[in-house]
N, C-alpha and C positions, 0 to 999 in steps of 0.2 A: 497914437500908437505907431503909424506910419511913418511918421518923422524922428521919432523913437530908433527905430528898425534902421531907418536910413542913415541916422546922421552917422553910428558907430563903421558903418559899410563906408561912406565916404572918410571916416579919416582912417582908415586901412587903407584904402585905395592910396590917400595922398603917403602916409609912410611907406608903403612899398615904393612911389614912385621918387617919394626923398630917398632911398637904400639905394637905387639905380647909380646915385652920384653925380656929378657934373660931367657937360662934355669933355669940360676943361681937365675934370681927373680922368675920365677915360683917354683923351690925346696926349697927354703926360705918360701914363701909364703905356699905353701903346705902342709910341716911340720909342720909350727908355728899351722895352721889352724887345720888340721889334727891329731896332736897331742894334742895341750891340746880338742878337741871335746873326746877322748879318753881318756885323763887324767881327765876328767872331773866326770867320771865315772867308774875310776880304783878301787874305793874303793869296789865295788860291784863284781870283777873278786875274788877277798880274803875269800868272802863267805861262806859259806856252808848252805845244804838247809834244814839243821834240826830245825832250828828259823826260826820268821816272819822275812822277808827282810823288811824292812823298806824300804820306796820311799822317793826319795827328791828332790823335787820341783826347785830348785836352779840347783842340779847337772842337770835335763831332760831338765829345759829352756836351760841351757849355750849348752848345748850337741845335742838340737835343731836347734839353733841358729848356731853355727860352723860346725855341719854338711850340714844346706842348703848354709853357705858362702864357706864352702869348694866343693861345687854342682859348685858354680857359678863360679871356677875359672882354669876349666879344660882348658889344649892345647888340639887342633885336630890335633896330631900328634902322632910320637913314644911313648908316655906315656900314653894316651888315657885307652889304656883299662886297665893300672896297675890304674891309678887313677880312672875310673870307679868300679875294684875290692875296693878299701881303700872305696868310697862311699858305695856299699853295705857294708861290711861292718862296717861302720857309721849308714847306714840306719836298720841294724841287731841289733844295739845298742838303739837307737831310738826306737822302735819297743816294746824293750824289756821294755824298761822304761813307754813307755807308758803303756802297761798290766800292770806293777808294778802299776802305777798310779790311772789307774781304778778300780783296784783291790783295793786299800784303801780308792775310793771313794763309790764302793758300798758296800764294808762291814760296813765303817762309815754309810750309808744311811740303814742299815740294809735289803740290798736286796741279800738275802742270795743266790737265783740262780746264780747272777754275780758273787759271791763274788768266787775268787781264794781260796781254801783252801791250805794246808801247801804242800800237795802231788805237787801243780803248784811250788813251789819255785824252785826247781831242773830244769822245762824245763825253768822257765823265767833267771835262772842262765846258765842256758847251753846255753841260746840264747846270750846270753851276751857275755861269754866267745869266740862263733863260732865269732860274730859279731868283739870280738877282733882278732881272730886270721885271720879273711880273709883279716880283717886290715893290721895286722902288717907282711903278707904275701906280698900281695900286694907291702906292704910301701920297702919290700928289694929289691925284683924286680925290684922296681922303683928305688932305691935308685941304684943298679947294672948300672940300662940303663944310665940314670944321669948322671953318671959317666964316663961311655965309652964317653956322650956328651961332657962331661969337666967340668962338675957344680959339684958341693960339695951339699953333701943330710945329715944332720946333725942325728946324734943317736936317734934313737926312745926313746919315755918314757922310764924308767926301769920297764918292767914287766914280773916276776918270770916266768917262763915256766909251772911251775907247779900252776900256777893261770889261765893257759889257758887251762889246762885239767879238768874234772870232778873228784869230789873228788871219784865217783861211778866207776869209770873207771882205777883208781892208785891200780892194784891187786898185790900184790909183787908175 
C-alpha cells in the first residue's frame, strides 16, 4: 500500500521537475529576452546630455513589453537573484524612458512645471546608462553560474564601456 501511495507522488515530482525545462532553455530564453529589451534602447547609452534627447515611442513599447516577458520567465533556483539583478535593471531602463516620455508629452501640452528642462537630460541619461550596467552585470554572473551548470549563455549585445559611464565622470 505504501509503495502504492508513493510511487504515483514520485513521478509527479519528476514531471514537474521535467516542465521546469533545461538550463540550457532557460539561458536561451534569457538572453534573447533580455537582450534585445536592452538593445532596444542602446541608442540612448551614446548620448550626451547637451541636446534634447528625443523619446521614442517604439524603442519604450518593445522595451516594455521584453522586460515584463523577461519578469515572467525567472527559475527559483541558483540564478534567481543574478536574474532578479538583469530585471532591475530592465526596470531602471523602463523607468527612464518613461520620464523621457512624459517629459515630451508635457512640454508638447505646454505645461511648463512637468516639463523636464535640458539640466534633467544628464540624470535621465545616467539612469539609463546604471539601468544598463546592473544589466549587463548581473547578465556575466549569470552567464559564469550557467556555465559551472553546463548550459552555454551566448555574448551580450555589443556595448562600448565607455557608453556605460557618464560623459561628466571621463576626467583624464
Amino acid at each position: 500500500m505504501r509503495l502504492t501511495a508513493t510511487l504515483p507522488l514520485l513521478l509527479v515530482a519528476l514531471s514537474c521537475r521535467q516542465s521546469e525545462g533545461t538550463y540550457q532553455g532557460y539561458a536561451d530564453l534569457t538572453a534573447s529576452t533580455g537582450d534585445s529589451a536592452l538593445s532596444a534602447v542602446s541608442s540612448y547609452l551614446t548620448l550626451d546630455s547637451t541636446s534634447a534627447v528625443p523619446y521614442d515611442t517604439a524603442a519604450a513599447r518593445t522595451l516594455e513589453r521584453l522586460s515584463t516577458r523577461f519578469g515572467g520567465i525567472m527559475r527559483p533556483d541558483t540564478v534567481a537573484v543574478f536574474h532578479r539583478q538583469m530585471l532591475e535593471g530592465l526596470d531602471s531602463l523602463v523607468l527612464a524612458m518613461r520620464v523621457l516620455g512624459e517629459r515630451e508629452v508635457s512640454c508638447t501640452q505646454e505645461r511648463t512645471f512637468d516639463c523636464v528642462d535640458a539640466r534633467d537630460f544628464g540624470y535621465i541619461l545616467g539612469s539609463m546608462r546604471n539601468g544598463a550596467r546592473i544589466y549587463l552585470d548581473a547578465r556575466r554572473r549569470m552567464r559564469e553560474t550557467l556555465r559551472s551548470l553546463g548550459a552555454s549563455f551566448p555574448d551580450p549585445p555589443p556595448v562600448s564601456p565607455a557608453a556605460l559611464t557618464s560623459p561628466g565622470s571621463q576626467r583624464p
